[in-house]
C-alpha positions in Angstrom: 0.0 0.0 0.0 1.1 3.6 -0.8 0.8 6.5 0.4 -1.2 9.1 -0.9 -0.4 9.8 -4.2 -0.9 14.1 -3.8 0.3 15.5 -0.8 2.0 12.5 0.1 -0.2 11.7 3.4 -1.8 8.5 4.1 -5.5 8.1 3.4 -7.8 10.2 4.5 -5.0 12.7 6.2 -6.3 15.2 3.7 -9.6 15.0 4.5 -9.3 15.5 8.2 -8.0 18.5 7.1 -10.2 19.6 5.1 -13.3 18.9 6.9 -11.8 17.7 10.5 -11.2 14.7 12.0 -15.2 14.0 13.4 -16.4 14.3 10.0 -13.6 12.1 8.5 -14.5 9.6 10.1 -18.5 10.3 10.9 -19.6 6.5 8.8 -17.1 4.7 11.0 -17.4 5.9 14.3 -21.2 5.1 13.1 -20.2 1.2 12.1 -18.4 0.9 14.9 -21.5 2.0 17.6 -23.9 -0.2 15.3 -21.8 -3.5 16.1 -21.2 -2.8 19.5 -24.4 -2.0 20.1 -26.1 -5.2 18.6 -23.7 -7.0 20.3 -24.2 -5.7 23.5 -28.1 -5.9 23.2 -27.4 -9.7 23.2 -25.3 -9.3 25.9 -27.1 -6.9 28.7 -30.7 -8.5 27.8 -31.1 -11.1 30.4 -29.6 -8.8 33.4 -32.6 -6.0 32.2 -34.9 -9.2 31.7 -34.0 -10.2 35.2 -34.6 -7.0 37.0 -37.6 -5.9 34.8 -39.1 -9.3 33.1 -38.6 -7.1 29.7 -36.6 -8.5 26.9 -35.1 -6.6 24.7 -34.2 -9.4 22.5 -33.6 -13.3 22.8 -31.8 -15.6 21.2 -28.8 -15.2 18.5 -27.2 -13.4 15.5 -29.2 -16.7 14.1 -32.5 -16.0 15.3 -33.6 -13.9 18.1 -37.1 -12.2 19.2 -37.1 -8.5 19.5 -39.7 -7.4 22.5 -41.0 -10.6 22.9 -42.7 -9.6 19.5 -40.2 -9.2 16.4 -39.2 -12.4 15.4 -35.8 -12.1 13.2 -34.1 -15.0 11.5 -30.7 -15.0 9.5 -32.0 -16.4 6.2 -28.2 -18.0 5.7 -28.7 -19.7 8.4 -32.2 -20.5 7.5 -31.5 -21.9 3.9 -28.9 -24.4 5.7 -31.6 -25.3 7.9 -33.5 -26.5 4.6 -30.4 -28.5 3.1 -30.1 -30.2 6.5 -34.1 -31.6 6.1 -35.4 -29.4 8.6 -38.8 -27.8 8.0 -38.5 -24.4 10.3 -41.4 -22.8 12.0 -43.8 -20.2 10.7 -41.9 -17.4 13.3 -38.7 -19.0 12.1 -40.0 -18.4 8.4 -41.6 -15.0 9.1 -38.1 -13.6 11.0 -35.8 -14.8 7.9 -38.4 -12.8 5.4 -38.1 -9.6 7.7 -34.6 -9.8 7.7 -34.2 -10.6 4.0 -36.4 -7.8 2.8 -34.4 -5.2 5.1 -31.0 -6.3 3.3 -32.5 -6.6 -0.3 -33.2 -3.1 0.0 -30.4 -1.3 2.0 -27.9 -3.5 0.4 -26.9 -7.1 1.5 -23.4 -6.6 2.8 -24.4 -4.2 5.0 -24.1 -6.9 7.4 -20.9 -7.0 6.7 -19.7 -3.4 7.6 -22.5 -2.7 10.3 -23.2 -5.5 12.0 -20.7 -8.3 11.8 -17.9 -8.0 14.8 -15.5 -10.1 12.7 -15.3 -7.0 10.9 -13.9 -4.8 13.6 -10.9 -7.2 13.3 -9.9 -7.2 9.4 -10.6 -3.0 10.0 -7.5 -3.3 12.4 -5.5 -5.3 10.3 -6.1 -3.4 7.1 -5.3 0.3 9.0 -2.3 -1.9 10.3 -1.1 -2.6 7.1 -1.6 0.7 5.4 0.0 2.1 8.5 3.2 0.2 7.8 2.8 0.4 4.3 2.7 -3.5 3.5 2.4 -4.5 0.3 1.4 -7.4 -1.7 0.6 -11.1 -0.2 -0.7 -14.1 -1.2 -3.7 -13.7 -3.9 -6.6 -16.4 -3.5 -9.7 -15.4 -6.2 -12.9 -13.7 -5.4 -15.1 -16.4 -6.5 -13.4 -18.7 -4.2 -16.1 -17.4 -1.6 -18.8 -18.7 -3.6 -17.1 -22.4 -3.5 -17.3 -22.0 0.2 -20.5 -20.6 0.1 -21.8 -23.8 -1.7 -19.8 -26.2 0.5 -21.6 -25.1 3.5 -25.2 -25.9 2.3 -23.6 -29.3 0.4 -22.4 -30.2 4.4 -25.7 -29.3 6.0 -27.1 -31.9 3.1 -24.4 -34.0 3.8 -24.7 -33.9 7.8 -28.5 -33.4 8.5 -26.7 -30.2 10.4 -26.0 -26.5 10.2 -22.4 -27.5 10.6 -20.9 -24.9 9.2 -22.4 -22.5 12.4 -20.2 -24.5 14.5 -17.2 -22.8 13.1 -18.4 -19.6 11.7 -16.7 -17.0 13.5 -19.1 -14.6 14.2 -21.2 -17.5 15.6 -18.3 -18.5 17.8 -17.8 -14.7 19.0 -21.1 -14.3 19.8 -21.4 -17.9 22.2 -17.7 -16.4 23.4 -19.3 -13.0 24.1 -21.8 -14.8 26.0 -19.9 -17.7 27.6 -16.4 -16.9 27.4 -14.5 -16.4 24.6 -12.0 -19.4 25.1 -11.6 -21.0 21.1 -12.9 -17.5 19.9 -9.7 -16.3 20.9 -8.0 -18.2 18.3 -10.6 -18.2 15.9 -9.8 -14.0 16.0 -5.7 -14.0 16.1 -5.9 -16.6 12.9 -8.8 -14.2 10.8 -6.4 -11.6 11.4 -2.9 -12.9 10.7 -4.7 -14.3 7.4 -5.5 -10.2 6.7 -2.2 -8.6 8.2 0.1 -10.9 7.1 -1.0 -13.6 4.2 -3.5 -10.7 1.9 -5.4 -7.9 2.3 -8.9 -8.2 3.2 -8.6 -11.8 2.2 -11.4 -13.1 4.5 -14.1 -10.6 3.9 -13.4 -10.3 0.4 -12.2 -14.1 -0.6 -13.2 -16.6 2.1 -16.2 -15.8 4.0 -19.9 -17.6 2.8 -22.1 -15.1 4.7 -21.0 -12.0 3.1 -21.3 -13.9 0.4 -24.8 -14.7 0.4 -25.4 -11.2 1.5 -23.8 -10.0 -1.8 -26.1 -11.9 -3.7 -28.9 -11.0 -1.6 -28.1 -6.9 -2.3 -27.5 -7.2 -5.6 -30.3 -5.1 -6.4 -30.3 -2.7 -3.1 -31.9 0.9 -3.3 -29.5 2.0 -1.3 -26.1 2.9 -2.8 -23.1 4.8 -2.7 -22.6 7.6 -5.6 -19.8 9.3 -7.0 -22.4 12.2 -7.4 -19.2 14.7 -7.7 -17.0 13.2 -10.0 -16.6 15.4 -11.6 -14.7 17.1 -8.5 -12.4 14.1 -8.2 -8.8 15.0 -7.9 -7.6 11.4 -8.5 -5.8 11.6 -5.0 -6.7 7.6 -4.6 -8.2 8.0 -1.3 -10.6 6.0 -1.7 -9.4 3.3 -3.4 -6.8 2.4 -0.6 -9.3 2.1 2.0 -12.1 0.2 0.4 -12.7 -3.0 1.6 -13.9 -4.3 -2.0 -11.6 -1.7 -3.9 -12.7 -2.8 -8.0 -16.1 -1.1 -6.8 -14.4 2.2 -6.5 -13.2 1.9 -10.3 -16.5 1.7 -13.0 -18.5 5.3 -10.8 -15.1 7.1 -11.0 -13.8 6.3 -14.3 -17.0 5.1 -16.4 -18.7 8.7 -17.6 -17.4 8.3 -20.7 -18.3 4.9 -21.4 -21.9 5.7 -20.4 -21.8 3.9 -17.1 -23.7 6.3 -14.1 -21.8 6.8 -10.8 -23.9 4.5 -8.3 -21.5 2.2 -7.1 -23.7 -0.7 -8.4 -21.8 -3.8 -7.4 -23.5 -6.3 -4.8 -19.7 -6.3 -3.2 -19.8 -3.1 -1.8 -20.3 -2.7 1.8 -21.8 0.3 2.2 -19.4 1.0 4.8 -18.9 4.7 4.1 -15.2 4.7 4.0 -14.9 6.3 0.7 -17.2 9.1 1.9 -15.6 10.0 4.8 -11.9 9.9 3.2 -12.8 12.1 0.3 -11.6 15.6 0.9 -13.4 16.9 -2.2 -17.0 15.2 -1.3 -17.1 13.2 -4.3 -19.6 10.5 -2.8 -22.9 10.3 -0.6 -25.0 7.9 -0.2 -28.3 7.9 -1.9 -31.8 5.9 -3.0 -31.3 4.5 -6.6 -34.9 3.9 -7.9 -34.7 2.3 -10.9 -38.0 3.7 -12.3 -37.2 7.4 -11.5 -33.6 6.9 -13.5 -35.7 5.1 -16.2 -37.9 8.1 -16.6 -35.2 10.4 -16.3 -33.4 8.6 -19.2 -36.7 8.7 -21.5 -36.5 12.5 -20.6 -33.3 13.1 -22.4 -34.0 10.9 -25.1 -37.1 12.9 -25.9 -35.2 16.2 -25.5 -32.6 15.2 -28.1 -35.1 13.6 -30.4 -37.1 17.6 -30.1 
């Protein structure tokens, strides 16, 4: 990783001081409280339940029931329920729709960036690296995710079990949370010597099934990152060097020639924010893409040239 290729600071140095250091980093001090704060919900809810008889929510990052009322079901975890030959129940149904329908329209990796704590770790690793200026590492391919992806559900048909929530990692920091962290320990240290040492991001963006079924969940999210400033781009490289899936930076930035529009449209971005709080110039927000109002918008211009 280099530094930054205009004033020679590291990413996002030039936008703290453009815009200060609270608003560089406004998305991921955000992240950051989300995670916590779901995990801690988990965490707190049976000492309020105890002195109050209220649950705020029980059960898992599986499936959990908000206020006794909300039932919410990882539809991952759901599907690999369905391999194994296990018919789920109607709340168990019910909670995997609610949650499915949230990340089909603010974008399926969401997860990723806002709730998953796993991600808190290959963060660290990543500013780590860029901090030291490591370069290079071992390359594994993208689609190797989707191999893993499939192996999980071919084990739950193979096992009759959702065997692959044995080892996920956020399922066994969660039960560590919970329990004590013991084997969660090691299960951290290894995802992020994998991200300091072996490749960047090589977890998140290589390895890991449930971001990957999130991706493919998103792919056709409302809500999206632009480039709605482009235009203001000073090609400082910002934020390519700190996104976590950085070939979605490239077609928003770089397409306007080639007739491409500047919504970051791939299903692998996080929607993490990064690139909006790093950019000096204010190149990106985020923003509802509604395919029917860029339709008519379209069929606008067309008629104006045709007049």
């Amino acid at each position: 990783m280099v530094a930054n290729t205009k004033i020679g600071l590291l990413p996002g140095k030039e936008a703290i001081q453009a815009k200060g250091w609270l608003k560089a980093h406004k998305w991921l001090i955000l992240r950051r409280l989300s995670q916590i704060t779901i995990l801690g919900l988990f965490i707190i809810s049976p000492w309020i339940a105890k002195e109050t008889e209220i649950w705020l929510i029980k059960g898992n990052l599986a499936s959990s029931l908000v206020l006794d009322i909300l039932p919410l079901t990882d539809p991952y975890v759901l599907i690999q329920s369905l391999f194994a030959g296990t018919i789920p129940i109607f709340t168990g149904i019910l909670g995997a729709f609610i949650v499915a329908l949230f990340y089909f329209l603010i974008g399926g990796r969401v997860y990723c960036s806002w709730v998953c704590p796993i991600n808190i770790v290959t963060d660290i690793a990543a500013w780590l690296r860029s901090q030291l200026k490591l370069k290079g590492g071992t390359q594994i391919n993208k689609n190797t995710r989707f191999w893993v992806l499939g192996f999980t559900l071919l084990l739950a048909l193979i096992t009759g079990t959702i065997a692959w929530e044995l080892i996920n990692p956020v399922s066994m920091v969660f039960r560590g949370a919970i329990f004590g962290m013991g084997l969660a320990w090691g299960v951290i240290i290894a995802i992020f010597i994998l991200d300091f040492i072996v490749s960047r991001r090589v977890w998140c963006g290589s390895i890991c099934p449930v971001g990957t079924f999130y991706s493919l969940l998103g792919k056709q999210s409302i809500l999206r990152v632009n480039a709605h400033q482009r235009e203001q781009c000073d090609d400082c490289m910002d934020c390519f060097l700190v996104c976590p899936e950085q070939q979605v930076i490239k077609t928003p930035l770089n397409g306007a020639s080639k007739g491409f529009h500047s919504f970051i449209d791939s299903s692998q971005c996080t929607n993490c924010g990064r690139c909006i709080d790093v950019c000096a110039e204010d190149v990106f927000r985020f923003e509802t893409r509604i395919p029917f109002k860029k339709n008519t918008i379209q069929n606008l211009d067309n008629k104006h040239l045709e007049n």
